[in-house]
N, C-alpha and C positions, 0 to 999 in steps of 0.2 A: 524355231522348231528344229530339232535333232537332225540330223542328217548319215544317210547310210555309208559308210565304208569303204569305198572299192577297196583302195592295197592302202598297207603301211611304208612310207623309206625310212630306211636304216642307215644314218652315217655315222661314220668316227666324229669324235668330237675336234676342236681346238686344238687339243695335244696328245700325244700318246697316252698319255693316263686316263683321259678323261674317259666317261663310259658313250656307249653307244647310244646317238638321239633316235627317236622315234616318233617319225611325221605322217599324223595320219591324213589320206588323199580323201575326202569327201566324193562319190559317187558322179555329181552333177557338175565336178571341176575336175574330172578325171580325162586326159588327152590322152598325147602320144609321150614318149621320150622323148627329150628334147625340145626341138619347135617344127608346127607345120612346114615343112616350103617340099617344094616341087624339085627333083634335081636337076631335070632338065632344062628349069628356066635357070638355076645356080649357075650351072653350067656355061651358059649360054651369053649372060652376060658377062660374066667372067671372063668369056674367049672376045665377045665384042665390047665389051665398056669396062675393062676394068679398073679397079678404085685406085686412085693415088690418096697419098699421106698428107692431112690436113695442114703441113709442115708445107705444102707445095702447091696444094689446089685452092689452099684457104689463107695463104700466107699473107694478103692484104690486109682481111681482117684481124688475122693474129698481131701483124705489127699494129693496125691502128689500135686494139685492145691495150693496149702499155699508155696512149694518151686520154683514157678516160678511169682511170686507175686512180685511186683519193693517192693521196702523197704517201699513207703508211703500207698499203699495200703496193706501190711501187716502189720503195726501200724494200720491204720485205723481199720481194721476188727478184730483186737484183740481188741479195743476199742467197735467195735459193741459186740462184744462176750460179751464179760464184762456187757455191759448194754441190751443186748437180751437173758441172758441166765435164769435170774430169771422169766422175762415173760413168755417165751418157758415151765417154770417147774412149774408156776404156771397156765397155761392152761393144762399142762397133767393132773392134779387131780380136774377139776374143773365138770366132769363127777359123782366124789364120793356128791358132795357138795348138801346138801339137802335146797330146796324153804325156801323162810325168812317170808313166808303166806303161807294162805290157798287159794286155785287154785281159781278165779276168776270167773271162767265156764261162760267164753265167748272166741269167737275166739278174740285171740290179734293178729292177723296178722297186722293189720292196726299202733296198736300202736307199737310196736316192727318196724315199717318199720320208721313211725316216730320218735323215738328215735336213731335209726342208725344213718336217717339226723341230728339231734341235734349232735349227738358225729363227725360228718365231714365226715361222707362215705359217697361217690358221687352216689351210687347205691346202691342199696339194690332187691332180689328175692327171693321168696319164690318155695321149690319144697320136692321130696321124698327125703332122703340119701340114694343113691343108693348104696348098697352094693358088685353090683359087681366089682366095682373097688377100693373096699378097699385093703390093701396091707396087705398082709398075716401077718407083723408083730403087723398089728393093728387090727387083727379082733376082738380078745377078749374086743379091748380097746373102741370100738365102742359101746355106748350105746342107742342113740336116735333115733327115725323115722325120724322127721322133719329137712330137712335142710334148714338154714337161709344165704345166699349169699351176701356177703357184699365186696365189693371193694374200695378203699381206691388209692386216684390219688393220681401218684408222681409229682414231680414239673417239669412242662413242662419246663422251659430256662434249667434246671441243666438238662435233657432228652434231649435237643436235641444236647448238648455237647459229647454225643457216639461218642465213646470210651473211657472216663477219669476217673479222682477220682471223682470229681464231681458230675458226672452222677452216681457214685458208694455209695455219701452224697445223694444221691435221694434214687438210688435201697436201701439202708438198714435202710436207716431213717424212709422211710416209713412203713417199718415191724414193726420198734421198735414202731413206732405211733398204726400199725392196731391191734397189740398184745395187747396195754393198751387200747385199745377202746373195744376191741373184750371182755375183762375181766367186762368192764363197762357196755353194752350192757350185758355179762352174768346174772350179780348181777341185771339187772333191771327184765330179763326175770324169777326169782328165785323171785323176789319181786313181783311177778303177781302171783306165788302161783306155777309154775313150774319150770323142771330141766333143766340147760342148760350146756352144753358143746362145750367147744371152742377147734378147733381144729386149730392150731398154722398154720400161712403159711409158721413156718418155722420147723415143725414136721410135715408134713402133714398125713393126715391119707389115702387119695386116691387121685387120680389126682385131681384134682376140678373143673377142668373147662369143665367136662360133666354137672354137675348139675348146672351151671353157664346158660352155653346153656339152659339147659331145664326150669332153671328159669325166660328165655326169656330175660337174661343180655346183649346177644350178639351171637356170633358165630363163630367157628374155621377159625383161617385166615390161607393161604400159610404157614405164618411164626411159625406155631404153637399155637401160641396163640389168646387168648380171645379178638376179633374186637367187642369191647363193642359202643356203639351210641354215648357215650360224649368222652373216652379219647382214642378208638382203644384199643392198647396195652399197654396203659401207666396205667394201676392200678396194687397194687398187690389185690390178692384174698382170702378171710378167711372165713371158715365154721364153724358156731353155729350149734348143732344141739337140740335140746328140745322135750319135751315131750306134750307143750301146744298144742291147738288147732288152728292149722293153715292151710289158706285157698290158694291152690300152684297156683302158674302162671303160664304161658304156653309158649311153646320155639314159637321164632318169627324167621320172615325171611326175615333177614335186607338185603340182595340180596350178604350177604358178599361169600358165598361158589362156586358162578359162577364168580362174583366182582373178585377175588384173579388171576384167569385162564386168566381175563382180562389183570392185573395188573402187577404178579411175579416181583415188583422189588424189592422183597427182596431175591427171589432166585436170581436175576442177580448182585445183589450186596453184596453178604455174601461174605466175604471176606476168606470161608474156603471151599466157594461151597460146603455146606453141606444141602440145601433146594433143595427137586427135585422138576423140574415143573410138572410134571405129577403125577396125583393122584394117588394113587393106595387103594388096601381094607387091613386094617391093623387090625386086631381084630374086624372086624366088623364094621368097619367106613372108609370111604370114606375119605380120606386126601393126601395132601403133605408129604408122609414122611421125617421125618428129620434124616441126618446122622452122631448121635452123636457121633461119634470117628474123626469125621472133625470138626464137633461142640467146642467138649469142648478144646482143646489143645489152641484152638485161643480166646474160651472165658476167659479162664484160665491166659492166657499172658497177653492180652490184653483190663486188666480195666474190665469185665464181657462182653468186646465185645458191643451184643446186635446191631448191626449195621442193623440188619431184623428189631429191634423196631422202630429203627430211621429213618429209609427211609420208613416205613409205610405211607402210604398217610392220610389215615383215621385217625391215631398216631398224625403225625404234623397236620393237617387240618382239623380234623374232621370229622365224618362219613357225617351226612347235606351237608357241603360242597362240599365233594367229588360227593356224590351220585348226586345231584345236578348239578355240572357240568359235569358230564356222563350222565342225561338224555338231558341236553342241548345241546350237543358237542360229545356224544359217546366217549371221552378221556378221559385218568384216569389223573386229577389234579396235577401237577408238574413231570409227568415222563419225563424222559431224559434231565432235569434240575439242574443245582447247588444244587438250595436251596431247593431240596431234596434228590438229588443221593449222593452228597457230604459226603465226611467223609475224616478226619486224622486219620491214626494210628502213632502210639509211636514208632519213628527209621523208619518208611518206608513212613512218609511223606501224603500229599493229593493224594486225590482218586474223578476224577470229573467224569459222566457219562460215563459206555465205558469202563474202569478202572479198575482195582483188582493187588493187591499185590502178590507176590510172595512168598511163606516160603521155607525154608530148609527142605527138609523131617523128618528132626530128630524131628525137634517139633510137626509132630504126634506119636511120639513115647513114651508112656505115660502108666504106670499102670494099667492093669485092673481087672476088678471083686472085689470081698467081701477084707473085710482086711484080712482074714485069707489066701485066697488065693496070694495076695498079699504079706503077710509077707512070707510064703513060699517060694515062685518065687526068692524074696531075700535072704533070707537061701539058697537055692540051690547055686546061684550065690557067697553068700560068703564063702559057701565049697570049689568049684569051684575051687575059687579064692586061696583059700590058701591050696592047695594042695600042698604037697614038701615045705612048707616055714619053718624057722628057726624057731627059741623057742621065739625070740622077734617079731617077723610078729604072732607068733599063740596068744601070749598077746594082743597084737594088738587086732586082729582078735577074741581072746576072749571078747572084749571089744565093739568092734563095733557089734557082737551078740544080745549082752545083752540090750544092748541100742535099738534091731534093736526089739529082743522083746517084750521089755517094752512099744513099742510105741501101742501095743495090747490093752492097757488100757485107751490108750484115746481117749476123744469124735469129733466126725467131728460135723466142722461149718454146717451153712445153707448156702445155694447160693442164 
């Protein structure tokens, strides 16, 4: 049945040529800007629990993710390493790097948005860097007011292959790309006569896709992520931030945060049942919480998973589209259909609407907390273990120690 109106949005396309979309909001999915939260409670944990970088609170997991990786996929990603790890360390110092001019003294908002599109980012927003969700180990590292929002689309056919390597030549390709743009985009904004700092999508310095929202990029979907107007979930995300004169945008209300409540087929289809359908208030914002310890063990096995990006409606189709056929039909565009419920996993075969796999419990059983807590937990375990053993098992065991260690000195990937 048809559905009334409230507002249309209006964005730029893809590229500066392209013409202007037009998405219409359906009545009975019409919110706020942006997303619900409270700012008082934002606030509030913020000053008392604030977030650290999954680089450091979740580093147990991140290393043992690399020993349950098929063989092609861990070749692969030592080959991203390799080629992600000098961009990643030449945006950490790109904050010391002083302007190649003298400052313009004019707003460059305008140009800065268009030079983004020349270098291939599908979106670009301008907003505050909001500080309260910087991660305690970046606070010092954070220099600039202005944050510049740039998203960077991965290739749709290799995305909608979720679960594979493939879709994995997508997720990290695309980093390695938005890192060398993100660095070129700096050097232009320094050439206007200000400072710019890039802050890596694969060091991040605070979630980012609050200030995405309030850039008016898009807005939190069920499935966690940023329901941007052109790709849904398919970009990744990177913040510049500078000291020029810049003019912020304003969070919009693509009808995504009532839309999702409509929708959940990506809670119905996580294959680790880790999306709840019910919102709940989590630091101050209204959301679907996600339940990362179901989460990662199956993203981790499983190619980076990602099966909530792929059965996204607005993802594969488009937000227009979607929206579009919800105000027409009140139905959300391809639910309880193949050609978009569908997915393979690797050893448990196709999955058609209706459907979900089955695991062994063992494979949520998985590392948690900091590495140092982490490396303990195993120390204990190979005390434990060699209590009462002979003089050749404590060799042994003095050996697997040392090794167990040393691994205190190395650095965790990005995901």
């Amino acid at each position: 049945m048809p559905k009334k109106v409230h507002h249309v949005v209006r964005r730029a396309g893809i590229k500066l040529e392209d013409p202007v979309v037009e998405i219409p909001v359906a009545e009975d999915i019409a919110g706020v800007p942006g997303i619900p939260q409270r700012e008082k409670d934002v606030a509030f944990y913020s000053r008392e629990y604030p977030l650290e970088t999954q680089n450091v609170e979740k580093a147990a997991d991140r290393e043992w993710s690399w020993t349950v990786y098929t063989p092609e996929v861990f070749a692969y990603r030592e080959l991203h390493e390799a080629a992600n790890k000098p961009l990643v360390e030449a945006a950490a110092v790109t904050g010391e790097i002083e302007p190649t001019a003298e400052p313009v003294g004019r707003d460059i908002t305008e140009e800065i948005r268009k030079k983004a599109y020349e270098l291939g980012f599908g979106d670009v927003g301008f907003t505050r860097y909001d500080r309260r969700y910087t991660y305690v180990s970046k606070k010092r590292w954070v220099k600039f007011e202005h944050a510049i929002c740039v998203a960077l689309e991965q290739d749709y056919a290799q995305t909608q292959s979720l679960p594979s390597l493939e879709a994995e030549y997508a997720h990290f390709g695309t980093y390695e790309i938005e890192n060398a743009q993100c660095l070129k985009l700096a050097d232009f904004i320094r050439s206007l006569g200000y400072h710019a700092q890039v802050h890596s999508p694969n060091d991040n310095s605070a979630p980012f896709l609050p200030m995405f929202v309030q850039a008016g990029l898009g807005q939190l979907g069920a499935n966690g992520q940023l329901l941007s107007p052109h790709f849904g979930s398919r970009a990744r995300l990177a913040v510049i931030t500078t000291d020029g004169p810049l003019t912020y945008d304003e969070p919009v209300d693509y009808g995504v945060h009532k839309f999702c409540q409509e929708c959940l087929i990506c809670a119905d289809r996580c294959p680790a049942r880790a999306i709840m359908r019910d919102k709940v208030w989590w630091r101050g914002v209204e959301k679907n919480k996600l339940i990362y310890d179901r989460c990662r063990p199956v993203m981790s096995t499983y190619e980076g998973c990602a099966i909530c990006m792929k059965v996204c409606p607005i993802q594969r189709y488009g937000m227009k589209p979607v929206m579009e056929h919800y105000v027409e039909t009140g139905e959300v565009l391809g639910k309880r259909t193949d050609n978009l419920e569908g997915f393979t996993l690797r050893d448990k075969g196709y999955f058609g609407p209706g459907e979900l796999p089955s695991f062994d419990r063992k494979l949520f059983d998985f590392p948690h907390g900091t590495k140092d807590e982490w490396l303990f937990a195993e120390f204990k375990k190979k005390v434990e273990a060699n209590s009462g053993a002979t003089k050749e098992e404590s060799v042994v065991f003095a050996g697997e120690l040392k090794e167990l260690l040393d691994q205190g000195d190395t650095t965790v990937g990005d995901e």
